[in-house]
Structures are given as structure tokens and as C-alpha cells.
TIMILO-671357 format. One record per residue: residue in one letter; x, y, z of N, C-alpha, C, O in turn. Coordinates in steps of 0.05 Angstrom, whole numbers, padded with zeros to 5 digits, always signed. Atoms other than C-alpha are relative to their C-alpha. Layout:
N
AXYZXYZXYZXYZ ...
This chain:
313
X-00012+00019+00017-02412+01689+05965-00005+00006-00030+00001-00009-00048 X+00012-00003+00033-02439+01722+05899+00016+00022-00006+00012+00030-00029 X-00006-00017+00012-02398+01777+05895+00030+00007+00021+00040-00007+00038 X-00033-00005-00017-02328+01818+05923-00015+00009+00024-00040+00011+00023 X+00012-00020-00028-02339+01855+06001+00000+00021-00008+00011+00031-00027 X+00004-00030-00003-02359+01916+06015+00012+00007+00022+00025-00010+00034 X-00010-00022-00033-02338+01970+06078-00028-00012+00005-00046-00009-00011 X+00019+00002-00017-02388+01938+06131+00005+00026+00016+00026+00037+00021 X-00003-00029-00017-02409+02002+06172+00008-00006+00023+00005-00029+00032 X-00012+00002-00033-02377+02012+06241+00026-00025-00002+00034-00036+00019 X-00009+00017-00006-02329+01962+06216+00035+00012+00006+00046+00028-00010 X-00023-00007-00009-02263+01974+06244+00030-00005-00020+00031-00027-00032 X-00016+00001+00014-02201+01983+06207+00032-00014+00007+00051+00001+00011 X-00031+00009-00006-02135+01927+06219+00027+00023+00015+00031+00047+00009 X-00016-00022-00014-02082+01959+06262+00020-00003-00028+00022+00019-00040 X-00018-00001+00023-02030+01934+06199-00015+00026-00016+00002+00042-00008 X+00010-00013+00014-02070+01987+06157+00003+00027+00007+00007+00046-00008 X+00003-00036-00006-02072+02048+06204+00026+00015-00003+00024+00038+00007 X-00016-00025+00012-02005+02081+06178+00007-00001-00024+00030+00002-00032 X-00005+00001+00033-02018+02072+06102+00006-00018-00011+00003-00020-00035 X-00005+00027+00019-01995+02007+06088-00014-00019-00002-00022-00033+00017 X+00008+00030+00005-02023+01955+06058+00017-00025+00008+00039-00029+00000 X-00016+00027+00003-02002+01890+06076-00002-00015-00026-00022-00011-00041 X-00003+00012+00032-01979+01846+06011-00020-00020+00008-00041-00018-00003 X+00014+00018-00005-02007+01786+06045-00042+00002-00010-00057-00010-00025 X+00027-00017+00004-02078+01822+06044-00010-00001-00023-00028-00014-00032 X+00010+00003+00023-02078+01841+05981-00008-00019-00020-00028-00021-00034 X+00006+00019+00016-02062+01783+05947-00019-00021-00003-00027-00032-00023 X+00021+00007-00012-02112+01749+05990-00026+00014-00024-00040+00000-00040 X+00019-00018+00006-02158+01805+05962+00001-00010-00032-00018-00017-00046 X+00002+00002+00043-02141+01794+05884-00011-00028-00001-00035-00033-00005 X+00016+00028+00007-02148+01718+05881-00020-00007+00012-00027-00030+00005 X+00028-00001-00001-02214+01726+05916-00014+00008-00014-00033-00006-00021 X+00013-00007+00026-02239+01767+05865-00001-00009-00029-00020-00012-00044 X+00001+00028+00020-02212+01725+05811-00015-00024-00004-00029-00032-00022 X+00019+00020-00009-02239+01670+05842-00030+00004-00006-00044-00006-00024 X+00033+00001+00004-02309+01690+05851-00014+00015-00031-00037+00016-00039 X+00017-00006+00037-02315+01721+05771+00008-00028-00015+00002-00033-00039 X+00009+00022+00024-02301+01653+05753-00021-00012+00007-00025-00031-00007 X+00017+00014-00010-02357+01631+05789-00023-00004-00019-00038-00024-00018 X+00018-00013+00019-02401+01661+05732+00001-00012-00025-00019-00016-00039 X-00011+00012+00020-02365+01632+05682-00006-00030+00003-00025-00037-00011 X+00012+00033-00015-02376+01555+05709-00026-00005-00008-00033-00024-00022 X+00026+00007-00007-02449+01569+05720-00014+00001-00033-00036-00007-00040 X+00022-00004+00030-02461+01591+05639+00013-00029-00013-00002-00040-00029 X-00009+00024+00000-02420+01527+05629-00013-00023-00008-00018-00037-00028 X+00012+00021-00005-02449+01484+05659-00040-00002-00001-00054-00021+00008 X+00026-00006+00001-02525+01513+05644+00006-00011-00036-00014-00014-00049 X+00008+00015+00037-02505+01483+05561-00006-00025+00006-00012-00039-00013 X+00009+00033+00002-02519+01414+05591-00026-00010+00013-00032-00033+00017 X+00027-00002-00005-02587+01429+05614-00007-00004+00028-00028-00013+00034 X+00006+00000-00025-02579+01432+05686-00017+00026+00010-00010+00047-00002 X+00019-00015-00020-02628+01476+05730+00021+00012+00021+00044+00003+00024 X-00011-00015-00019-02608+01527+05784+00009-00014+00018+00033-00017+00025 X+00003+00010-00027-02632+01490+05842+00031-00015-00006+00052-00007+00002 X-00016+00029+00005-02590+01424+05815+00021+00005+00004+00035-00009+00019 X-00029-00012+00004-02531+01461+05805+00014+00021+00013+00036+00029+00006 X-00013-00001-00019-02524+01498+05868-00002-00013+00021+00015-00013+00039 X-00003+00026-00014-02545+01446+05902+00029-00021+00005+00038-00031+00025 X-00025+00009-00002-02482+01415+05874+00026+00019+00012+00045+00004+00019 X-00014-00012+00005-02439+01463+05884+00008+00008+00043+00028+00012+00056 X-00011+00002-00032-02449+01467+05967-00008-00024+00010-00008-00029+00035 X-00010+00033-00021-02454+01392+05980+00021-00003-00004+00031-00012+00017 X-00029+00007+00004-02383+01384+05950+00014+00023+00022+00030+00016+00040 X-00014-00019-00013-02364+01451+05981-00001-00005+00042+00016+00004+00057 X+00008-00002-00021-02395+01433+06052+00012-00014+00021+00009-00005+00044 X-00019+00013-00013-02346+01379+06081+00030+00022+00009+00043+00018+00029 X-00021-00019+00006-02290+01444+06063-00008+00012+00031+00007+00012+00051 X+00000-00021-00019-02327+01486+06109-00008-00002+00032-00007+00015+00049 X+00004+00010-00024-02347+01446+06165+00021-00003+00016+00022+00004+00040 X-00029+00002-00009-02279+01432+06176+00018+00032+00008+00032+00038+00028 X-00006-00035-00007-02260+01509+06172-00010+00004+00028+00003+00008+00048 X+00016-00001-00027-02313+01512+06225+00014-00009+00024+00023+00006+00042 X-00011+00014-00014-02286+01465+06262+00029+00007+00009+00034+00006+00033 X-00034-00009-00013-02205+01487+06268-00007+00023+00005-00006+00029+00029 X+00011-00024-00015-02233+01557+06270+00000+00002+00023+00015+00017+00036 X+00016-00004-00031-02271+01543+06335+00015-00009+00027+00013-00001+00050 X-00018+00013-00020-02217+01497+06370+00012+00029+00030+00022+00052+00031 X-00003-00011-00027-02211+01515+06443-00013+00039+00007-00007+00056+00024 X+00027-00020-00013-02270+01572+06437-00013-00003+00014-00013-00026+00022 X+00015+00005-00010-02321+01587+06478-00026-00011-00011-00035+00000-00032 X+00034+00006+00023-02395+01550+06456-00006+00025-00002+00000+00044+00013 X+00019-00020+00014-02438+01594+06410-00024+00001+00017-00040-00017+00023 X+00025-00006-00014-02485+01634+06449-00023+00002-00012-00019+00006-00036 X+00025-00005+00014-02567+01640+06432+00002+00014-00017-00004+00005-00039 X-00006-00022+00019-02549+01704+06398+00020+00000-00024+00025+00017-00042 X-00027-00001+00022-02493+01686+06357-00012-00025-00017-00007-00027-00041 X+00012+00020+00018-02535+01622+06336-00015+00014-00030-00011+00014-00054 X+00010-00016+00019-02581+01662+06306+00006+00020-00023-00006+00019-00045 X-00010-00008+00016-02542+01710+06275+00025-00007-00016+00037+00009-00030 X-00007+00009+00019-02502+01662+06244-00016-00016-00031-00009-00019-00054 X+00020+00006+00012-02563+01633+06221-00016+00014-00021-00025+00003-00041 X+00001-00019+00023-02582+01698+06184+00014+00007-00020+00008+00012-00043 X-00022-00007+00019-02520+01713+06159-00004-00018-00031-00006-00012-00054 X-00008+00017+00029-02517+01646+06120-00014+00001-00019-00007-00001-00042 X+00015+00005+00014-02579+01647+06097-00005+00029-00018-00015+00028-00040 X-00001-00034+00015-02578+01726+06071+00033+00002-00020+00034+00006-00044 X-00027-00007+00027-02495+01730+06043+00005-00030-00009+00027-00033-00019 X-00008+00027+00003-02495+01654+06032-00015-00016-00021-00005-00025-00042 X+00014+00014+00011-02550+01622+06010-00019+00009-00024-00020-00001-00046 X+00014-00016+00016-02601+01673+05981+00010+00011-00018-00004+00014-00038 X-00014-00015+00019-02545+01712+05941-00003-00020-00011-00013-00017-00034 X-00017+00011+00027-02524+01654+05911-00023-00011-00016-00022-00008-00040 X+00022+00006+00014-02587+01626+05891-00013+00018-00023-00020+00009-00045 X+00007-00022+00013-02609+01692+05862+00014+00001-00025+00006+00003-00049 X-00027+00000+00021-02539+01692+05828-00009-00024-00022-00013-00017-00045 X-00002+00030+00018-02549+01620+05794-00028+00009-00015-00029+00003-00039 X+00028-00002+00015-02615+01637+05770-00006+00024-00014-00028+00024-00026 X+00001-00033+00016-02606+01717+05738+00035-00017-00020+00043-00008-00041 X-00013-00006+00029-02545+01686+05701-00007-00027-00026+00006-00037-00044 X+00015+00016+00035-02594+01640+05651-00007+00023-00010+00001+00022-00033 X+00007-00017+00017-02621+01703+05628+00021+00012-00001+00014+00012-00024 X-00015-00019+00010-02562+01748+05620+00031-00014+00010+00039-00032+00025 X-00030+00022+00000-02484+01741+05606+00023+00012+00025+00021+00034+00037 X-00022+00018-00025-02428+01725+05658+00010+00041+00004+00015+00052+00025 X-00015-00023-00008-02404+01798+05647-00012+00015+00006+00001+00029+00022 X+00014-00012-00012-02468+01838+05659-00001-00012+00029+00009+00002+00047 X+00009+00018-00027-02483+01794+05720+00020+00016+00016+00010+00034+00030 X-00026-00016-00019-02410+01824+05755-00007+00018-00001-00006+00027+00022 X-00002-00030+00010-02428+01892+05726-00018+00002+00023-00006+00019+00037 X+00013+00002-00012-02483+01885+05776+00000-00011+00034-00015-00003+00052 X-00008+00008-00020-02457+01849+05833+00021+00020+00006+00020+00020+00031 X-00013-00016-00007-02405+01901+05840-00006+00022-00001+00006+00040-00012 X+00018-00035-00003-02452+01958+05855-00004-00013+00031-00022-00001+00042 X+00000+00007-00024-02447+01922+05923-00001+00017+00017-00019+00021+00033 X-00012-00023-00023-02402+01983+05957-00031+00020-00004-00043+00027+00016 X+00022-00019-00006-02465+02031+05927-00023-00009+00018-00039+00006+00030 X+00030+00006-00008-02519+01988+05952+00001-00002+00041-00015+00004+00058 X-00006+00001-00028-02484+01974+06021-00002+00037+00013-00008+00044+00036 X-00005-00030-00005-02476+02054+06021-00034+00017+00007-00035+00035+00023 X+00013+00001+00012-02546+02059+06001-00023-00012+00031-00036+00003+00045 X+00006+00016-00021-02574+02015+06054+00005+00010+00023-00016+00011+00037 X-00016-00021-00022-02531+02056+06112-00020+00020-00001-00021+00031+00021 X+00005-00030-00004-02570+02114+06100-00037-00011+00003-00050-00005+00022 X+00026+00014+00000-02641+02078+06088+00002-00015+00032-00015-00007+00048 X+00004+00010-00036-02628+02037+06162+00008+00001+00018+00006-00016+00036 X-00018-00010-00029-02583+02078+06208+00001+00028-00005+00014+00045+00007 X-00011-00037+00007-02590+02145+06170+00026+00013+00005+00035+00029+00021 X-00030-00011+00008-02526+02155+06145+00000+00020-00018-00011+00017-00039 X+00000-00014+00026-02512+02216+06108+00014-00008-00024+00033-00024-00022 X-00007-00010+00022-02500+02227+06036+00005+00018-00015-00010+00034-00027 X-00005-00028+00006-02464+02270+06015+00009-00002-00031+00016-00023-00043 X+00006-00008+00028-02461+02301+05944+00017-00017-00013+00009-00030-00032 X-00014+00015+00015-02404+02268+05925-00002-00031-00001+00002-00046-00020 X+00011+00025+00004-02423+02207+05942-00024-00009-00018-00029-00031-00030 X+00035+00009+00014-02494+02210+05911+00018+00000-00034+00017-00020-00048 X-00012+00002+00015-02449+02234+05853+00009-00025-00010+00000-00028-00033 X-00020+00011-00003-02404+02175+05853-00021-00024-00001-00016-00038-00021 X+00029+00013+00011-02475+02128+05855-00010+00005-00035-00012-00010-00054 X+00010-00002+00025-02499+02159+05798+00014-00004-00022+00003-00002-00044 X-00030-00002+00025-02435+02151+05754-00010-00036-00005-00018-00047-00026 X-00003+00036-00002-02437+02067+05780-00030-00007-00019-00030-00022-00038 X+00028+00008+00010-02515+02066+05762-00007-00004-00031-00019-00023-00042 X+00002+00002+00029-02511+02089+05691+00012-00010-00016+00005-00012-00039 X-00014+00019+00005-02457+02049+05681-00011-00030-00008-00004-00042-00028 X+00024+00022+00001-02510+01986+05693-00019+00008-00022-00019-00006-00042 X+00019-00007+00018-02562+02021+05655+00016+00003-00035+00002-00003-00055 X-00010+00006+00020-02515+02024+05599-00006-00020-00016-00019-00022-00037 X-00003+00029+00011-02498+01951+05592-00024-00008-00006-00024-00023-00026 X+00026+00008-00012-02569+01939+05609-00022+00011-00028-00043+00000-00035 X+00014-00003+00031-02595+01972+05542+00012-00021-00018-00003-00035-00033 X-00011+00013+00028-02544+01936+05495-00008-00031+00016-00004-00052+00004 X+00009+00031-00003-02570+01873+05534-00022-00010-00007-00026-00033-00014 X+00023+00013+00014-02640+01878+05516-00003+00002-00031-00020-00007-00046 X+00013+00003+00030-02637+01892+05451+00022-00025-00012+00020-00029-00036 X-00014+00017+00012-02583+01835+05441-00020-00030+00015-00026-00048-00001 X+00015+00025-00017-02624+01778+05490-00027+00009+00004-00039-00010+00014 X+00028-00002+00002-02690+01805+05490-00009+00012+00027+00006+00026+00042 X+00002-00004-00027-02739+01810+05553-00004-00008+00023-00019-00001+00041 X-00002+00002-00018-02715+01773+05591+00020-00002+00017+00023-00015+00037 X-00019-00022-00019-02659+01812+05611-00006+00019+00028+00010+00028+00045 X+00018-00009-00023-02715+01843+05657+00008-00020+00030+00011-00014+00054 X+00013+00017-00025-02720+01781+05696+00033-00006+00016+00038-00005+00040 X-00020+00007-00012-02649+01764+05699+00028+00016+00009+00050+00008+00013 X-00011-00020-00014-02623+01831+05722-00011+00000+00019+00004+00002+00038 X+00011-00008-00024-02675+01836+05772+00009-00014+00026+00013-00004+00048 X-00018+00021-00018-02646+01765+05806+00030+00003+00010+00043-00008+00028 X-00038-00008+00001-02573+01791+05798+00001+00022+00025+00013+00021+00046 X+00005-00026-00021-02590+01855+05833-00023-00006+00022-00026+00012+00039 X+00001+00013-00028-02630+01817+05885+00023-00010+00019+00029-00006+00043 X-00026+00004-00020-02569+01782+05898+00007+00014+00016+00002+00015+00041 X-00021-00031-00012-02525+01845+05908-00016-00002+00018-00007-00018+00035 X+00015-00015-00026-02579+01869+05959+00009-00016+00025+00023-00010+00044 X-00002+00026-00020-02584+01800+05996+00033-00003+00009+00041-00017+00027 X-00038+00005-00007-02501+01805+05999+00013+00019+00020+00032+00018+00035 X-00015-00023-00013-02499+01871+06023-00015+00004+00029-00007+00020+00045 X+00015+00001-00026-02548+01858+06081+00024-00008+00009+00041+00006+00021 X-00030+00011-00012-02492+01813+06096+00019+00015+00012+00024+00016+00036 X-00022-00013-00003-02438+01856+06091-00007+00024+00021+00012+00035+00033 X+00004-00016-00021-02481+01906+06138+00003-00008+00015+00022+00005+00023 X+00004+00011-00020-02488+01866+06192+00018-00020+00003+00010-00034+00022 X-00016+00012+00000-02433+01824+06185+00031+00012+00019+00046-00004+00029 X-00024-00004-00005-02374+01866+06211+00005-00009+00035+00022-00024+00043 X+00004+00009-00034-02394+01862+06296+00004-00029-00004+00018-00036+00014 X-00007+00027-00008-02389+01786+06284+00022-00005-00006+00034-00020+00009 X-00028+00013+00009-02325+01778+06246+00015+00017+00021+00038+00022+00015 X-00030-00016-00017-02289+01820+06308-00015-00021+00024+00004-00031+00036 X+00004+00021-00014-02331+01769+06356+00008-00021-00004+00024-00028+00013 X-00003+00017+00002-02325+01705+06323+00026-00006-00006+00039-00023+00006 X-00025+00002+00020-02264+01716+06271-00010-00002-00020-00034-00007-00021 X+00015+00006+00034-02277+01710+06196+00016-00025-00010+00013-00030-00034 X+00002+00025+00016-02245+01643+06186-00031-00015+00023-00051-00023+00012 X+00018+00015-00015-02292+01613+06240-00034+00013-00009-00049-00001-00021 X+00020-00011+00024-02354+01661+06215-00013-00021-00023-00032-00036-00027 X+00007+00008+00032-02349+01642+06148-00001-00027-00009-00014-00033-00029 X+00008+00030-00005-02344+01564+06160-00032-00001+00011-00050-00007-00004 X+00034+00011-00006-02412+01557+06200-00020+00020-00006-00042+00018+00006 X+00020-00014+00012-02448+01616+06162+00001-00015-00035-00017-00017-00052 X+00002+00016+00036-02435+01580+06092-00002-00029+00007-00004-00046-00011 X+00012+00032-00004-02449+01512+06127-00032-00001+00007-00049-00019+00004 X+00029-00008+00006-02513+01543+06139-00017+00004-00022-00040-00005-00025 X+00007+00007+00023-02522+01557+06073-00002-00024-00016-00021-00033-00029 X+00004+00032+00014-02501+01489+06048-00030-00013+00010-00043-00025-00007 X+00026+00009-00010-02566+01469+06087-00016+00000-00008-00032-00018-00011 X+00027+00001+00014-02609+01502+06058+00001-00002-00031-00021-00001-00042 X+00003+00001+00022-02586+01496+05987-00011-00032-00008-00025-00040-00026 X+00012+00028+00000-02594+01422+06001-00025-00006+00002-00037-00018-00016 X+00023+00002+00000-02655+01421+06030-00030+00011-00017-00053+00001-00014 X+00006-00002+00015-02683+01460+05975-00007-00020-00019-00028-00030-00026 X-00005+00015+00027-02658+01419+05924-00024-00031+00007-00042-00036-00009 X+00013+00017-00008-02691+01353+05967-00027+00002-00001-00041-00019-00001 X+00027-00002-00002-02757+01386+05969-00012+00011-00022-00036+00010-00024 X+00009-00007+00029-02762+01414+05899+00009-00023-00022-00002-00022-00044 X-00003+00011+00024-02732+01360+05857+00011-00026+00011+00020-00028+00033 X-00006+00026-00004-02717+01284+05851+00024-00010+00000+00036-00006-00021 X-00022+00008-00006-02657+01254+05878+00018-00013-00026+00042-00012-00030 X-00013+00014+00010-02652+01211+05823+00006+00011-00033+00014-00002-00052 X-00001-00010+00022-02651+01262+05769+00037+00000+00000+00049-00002-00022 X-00026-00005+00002-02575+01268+05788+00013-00025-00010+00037-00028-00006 X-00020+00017+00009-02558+01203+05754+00000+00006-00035+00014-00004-00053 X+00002-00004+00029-02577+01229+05688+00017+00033-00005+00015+00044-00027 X-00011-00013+00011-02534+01288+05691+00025+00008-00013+00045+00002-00001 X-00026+00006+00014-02481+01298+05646+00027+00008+00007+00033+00030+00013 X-00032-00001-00025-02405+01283+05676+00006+00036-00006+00017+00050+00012 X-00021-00027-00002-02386+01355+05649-00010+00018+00024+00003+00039+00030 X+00014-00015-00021-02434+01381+05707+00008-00003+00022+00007+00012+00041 X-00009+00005-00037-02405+01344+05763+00032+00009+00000+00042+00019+00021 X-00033-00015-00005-02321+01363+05741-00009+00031+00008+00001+00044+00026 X-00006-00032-00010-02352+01436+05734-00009+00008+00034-00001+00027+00047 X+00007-00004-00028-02384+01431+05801+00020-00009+00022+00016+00001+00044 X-00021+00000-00008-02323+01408+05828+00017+00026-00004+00017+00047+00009 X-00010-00031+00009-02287+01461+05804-00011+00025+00014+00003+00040+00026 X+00006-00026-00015-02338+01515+05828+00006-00004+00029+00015+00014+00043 X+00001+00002-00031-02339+01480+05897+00027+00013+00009+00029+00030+00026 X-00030-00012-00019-02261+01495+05911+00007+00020-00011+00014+00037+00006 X-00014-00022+00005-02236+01547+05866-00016+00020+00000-00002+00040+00001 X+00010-00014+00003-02290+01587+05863-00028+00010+00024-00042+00030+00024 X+00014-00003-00025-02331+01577+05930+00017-00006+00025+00021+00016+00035 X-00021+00012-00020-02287+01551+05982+00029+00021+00006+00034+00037+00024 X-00026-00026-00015-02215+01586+05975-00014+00033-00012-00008+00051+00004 X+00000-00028-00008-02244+01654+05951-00024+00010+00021-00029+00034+00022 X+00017-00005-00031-02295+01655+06016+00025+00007+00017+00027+00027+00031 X-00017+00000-00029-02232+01638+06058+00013+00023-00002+00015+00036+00019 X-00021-00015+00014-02185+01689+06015-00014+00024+00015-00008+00035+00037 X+00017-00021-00006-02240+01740+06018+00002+00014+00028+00007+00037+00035 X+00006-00006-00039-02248+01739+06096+00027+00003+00006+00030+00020+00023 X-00021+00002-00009-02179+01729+06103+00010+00030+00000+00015+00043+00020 X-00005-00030+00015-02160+01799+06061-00008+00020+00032+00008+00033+00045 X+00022-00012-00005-02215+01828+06102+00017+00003+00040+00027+00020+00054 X-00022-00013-00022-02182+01819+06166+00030+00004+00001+00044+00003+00021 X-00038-00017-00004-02108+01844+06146+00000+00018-00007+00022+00028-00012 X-00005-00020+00017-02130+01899+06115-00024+00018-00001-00024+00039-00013 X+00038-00007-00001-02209+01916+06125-00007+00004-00031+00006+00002-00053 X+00024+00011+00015-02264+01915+06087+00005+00017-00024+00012+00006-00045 X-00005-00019+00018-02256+01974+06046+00020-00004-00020+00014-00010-00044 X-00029+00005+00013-02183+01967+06022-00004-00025-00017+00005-00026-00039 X+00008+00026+00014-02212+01894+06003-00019+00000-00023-00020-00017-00041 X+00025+00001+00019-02273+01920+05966+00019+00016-00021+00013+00013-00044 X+00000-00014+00025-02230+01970+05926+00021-00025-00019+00023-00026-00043 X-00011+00012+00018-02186+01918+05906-00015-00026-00023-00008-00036-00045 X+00013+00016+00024-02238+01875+05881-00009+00006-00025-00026-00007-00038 X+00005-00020+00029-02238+01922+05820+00010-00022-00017+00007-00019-00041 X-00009+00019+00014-02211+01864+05796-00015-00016-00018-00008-00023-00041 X+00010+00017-00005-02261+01824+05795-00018+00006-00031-00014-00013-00046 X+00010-00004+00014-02305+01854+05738+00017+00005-00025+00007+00003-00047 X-00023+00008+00032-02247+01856+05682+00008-00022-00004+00009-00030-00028 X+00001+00021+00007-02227+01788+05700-00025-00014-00008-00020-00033-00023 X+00020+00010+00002-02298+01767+05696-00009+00006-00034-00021-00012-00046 X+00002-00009+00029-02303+01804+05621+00022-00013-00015+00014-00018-00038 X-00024+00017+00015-02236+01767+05593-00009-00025+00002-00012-00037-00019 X+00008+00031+00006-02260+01698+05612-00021-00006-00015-00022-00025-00030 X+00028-00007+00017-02330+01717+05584+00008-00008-00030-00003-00026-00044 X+00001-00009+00021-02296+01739+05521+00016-00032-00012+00007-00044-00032 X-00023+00015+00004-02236+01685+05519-00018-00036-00005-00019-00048-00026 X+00022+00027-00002-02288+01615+05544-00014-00001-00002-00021-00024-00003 X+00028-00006+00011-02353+01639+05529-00008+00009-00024-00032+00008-00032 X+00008-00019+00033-02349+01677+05459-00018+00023+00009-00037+00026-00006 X+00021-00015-00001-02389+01735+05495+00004+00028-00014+00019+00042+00001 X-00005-00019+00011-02386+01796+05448+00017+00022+00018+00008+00028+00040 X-00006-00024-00021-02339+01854+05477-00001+00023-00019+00015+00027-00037 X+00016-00020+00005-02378+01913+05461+00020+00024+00002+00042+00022+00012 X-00013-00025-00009-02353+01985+05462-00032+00007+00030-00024+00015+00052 X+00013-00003-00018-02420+01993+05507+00006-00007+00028+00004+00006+00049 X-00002+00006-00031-02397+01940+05555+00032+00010+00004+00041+00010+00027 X-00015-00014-00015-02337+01970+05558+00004+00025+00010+00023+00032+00024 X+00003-00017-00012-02364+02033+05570-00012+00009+00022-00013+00031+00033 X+00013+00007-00024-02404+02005+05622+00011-00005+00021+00005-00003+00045 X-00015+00009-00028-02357+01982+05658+00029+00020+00009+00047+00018+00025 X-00025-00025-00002-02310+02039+05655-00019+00018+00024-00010+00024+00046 X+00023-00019-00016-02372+02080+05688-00003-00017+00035+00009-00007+00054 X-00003+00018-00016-02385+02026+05742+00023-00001+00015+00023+00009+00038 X-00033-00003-00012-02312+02020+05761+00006+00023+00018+00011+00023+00043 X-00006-00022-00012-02301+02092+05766-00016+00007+00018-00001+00004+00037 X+00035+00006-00010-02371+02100+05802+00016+00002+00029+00025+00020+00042 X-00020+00015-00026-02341+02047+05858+00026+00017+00011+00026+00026+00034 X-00006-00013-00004-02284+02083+05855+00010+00024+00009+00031+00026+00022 X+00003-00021-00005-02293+02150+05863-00017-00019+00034-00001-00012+00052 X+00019+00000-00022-02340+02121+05925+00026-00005+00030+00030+00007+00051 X-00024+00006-00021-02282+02091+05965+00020+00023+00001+00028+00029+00024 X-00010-00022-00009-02242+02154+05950-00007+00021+00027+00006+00036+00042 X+00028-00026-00011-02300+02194+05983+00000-00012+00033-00001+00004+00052 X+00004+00000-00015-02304+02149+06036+00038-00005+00021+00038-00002+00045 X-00029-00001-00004-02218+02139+06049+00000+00034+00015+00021+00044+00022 
């Protein structure tokens, strides 16, 4: 939920896909998911000028969203078989690894740093998922790939200088949460692909993000006072509206949707999107400086990703 998909390994590739075509449907799926989820970034610096907290404010953001996905769940599952022991559980992981933990991570690395590093970072996904493959199934790496890493990396490291000397240090803390995310996303996206060809990815993605709603709630109930939410200010609850549907809700469904008309890959390269729209809204509703750094950061990054999906196409 914090970022675009990646190629889950072993994940199988849509029959629409296997003689070169993209389906339109797919893609477009694929773009306004990535749209979607870089405004999510934008919302959260938002709504952090009226002095709301992480917890509070994703808290809000999957109780509004959680009625959406129950219901997903629910037409999803119509005339399935019950969820077996095994599928409990690893829905139960899922949510709590690409669902809950990303986003938490997410909400909390973008108080220290801005809406457009944060993407720059979350879309090192495909390297880290790549990255991950070889660290817990020993996947090779091959030169051009490592290549094709190292291009994405210094791309980060770029931005990642002109951020501390413009925000100080604690750009430390709120890269390190950002790029927790990513990790916690891409577990996901490992182990995610065997379920979405079991379950489906609208039914999936309903009772793995209603899992998450769970625990962002129950968080929120056990760290902070119910009644702090009458003192917070209305612009917190329209923007949390807002994140709940356009920015949590349809690009989850979009996302998954893409993902099966077109696989994972074809989905992740199109989320190239996702980090330029995420830098225009920055620049356009946030006033966030546009640098020649961060745009040379994100030229590096891009190509990076890029080049990786070539390598692996």
C-alpha cells in the first residue's frame, strides 16, 4: 500500500500479455494506481501542518477505508470455497507486512523528509524485491543487473545529500522509515504472487488490507486517547477522506487489478509514473524546491528501475 508493485518471483505472466500486447485496460489500471498512491504522500505532509501524529492519521485513514474493503472481500469471495488454516495465516502476514507495516513506516519517514524523496525511495521496490530473491532463494545476479542497482542506488544517495544539508539530521531517521517501508512492501510482493493465482487479487487484497485496518486501529486504541479525535482539526478528517478512497482504496483495487491483466512486471514498469507525478504535486501543492539534484536523482532512479525490467523482459 506504500508504494507501486514489483515482479513477485515465480509469478506468472497473464495469457493477454504472452504475444506482446499490452492490454489498454491494464495499463490504465496501472497509471491511475500510481497516480493514486503518489498522492498519498502529498495528503500525509498536508495534513501533518495541523499537528496530527502518524498513529492518528493512519489510523484515520483505514477506519474510513475499511468498510471499502470488507465489502471487496466480501463480493470477491461470493460462492468460494472457506479460507483454509494456511491461507488464514498467510493472509494474515501479508496484511500485516504490504499493508500495515509499510504504511506505518510510510506515515512516519514522511515528517522528516519531503513527499518527493519519500517516492524516490519507495520505488527502489523492483531493486529491493530483486535484492531479496537472491538473499532468500538464491537468485542470481547478474552484472547487468547489479549494474542497473547501482545506477537506482546513487540516484537515492543523490537526493539524499541535497536533503541533509537542506533538512538537517533528521533526514537519517526519516529515510531509514521510508526504506523500511519499501522492504516491508517487497516482502509482500515476494510472497504475494502464489496467493493472488489462489485467491484472486480483488479478493486477496480486500481481507489482506482488512487485516491491516486492524491493526492500524488497534494501535491507534492502545497508544492514544479516543478522545483526542474531537480536537482535531476538520482539514484532517476531509484529507483523510480523501486518502481513504483516492489514494488507498481505488489504487489497491487498480493496482491488483493491472497486475492481473498484465503481470506484475509490465505493472511495476509502468509505475514509472508514479515518482514524476509525485514531484509535480510536491512542487505545484507543497512549494517543495525542484532542484537540479532531485532531478538528477530521479533521472538515475528511473533509469536504474528501468534498465532492471529491461534485463529482466
Amino acid at each position: 500500500m506504500s508504494s507501486s508493485p514489483s515482479a513477485a518471483p515465480g509469478a506468472a505472466a497473464p495469457s493477454g500479455t504472452a504475444s506482446g500486447r499490452v492490454p489498454l485496460s491494464g495499463l490504465l489500471l496501472a497509471i491511475g494506481g500510481a497516480i493514486g498512491f503518489s498522492g498519498k504522500a502529498i495528503i500525509v505532509k498536508l495534513a501533518y501542518r495541523h499537528g496530527v501524529d502518524a498513529i492518528t492519521l493512519l489510523m484515520l485513514r483505514m477506519l474510513l477505508a475499511l468498510p471499502l474493503f470488507l465489502a471487496l472481500a466480501w463480493w470477491a469471495g461470493r460462492g468460494r470455497p472457506p479460507l483454509t488454516g494456511r491461507e488464514r495465516l498467510a493472509i494474515l502476514g501479508l496484511g500485516f507486512s504490504g499493508y500495515y507495516l509499510a504504511s506505518f513506516l510510510d506515515f512516519a519517514g514522511l515528517a522528516y523528509v519531503t513527499a518527493s524523496f519519500e517516492r524516490l525511495i519507495l520505488y527502489l521496490n523492483p531493486t529491493i524485491v530483486l535484492l531479496l530473491s537472491w538473499a532468500m532463494f538464491g537468485r542470481r545476479v547478474s552484472l547487468r543487473q547489479a549494474g542497473a542497482l547501482a545506477v537506482s542506488y546513487a540516484g537515492v544517495l543523490l537526493v539524499f545529500g541535497h536533503e541533509l544539508q537542506v533538512a538537517g539530521a533528521n533526514v537519517w531517521l526519516g529515510g531509514a522509515l521510508v526504506l523500511g517501508s519499501a522492504v516491508s512492501y517487497a516482502l509482500y510482493l515476494v510472497y504475494s504472487g502464489e496467493w493472488v493465482k489462489r485467491l484472486g487479487a480483488m479478493r486477496l487484497t480486500g481481507l489482506a488490507t482488512s487485516v491491516a485496518c486492524g491493526f492500524c486501529i488497534a494501535q491507534f486504541l492502545l497508544t492514544r486517547p479516543v478522545s483526542g479525535l474531537a480536537e482535531l482539526a476538520p482539514a484532517v478528517w476531509w484529507l483523510s477522506v480523501l486518502n481513504a478512497l483516492a489514494c488507498t482504496f481505488a489504487p489497491v483495487l487498480m493496482v491488483m487489478m493491472a497486475i492481473e491483466r498484465m503481470g506484475a512486471g509490465i505493472a511495476a514498469q509502468t509505475g514509472m509514473i508514479g515518482p514524476m507525478s509525485t514531484i509535480l504535486m510536491g512542487v505545484l501543492i507543497l512549494d517543495e524546491p525542484l532542484t537540479g539534484w532531485v532531478v538528477a536523482g530521479t533521472a538515475l532512479v528511473m533509469g536504474g528501475v528501468w534498465l532492471l525490467a529491461r534485463q529482466r523482459r
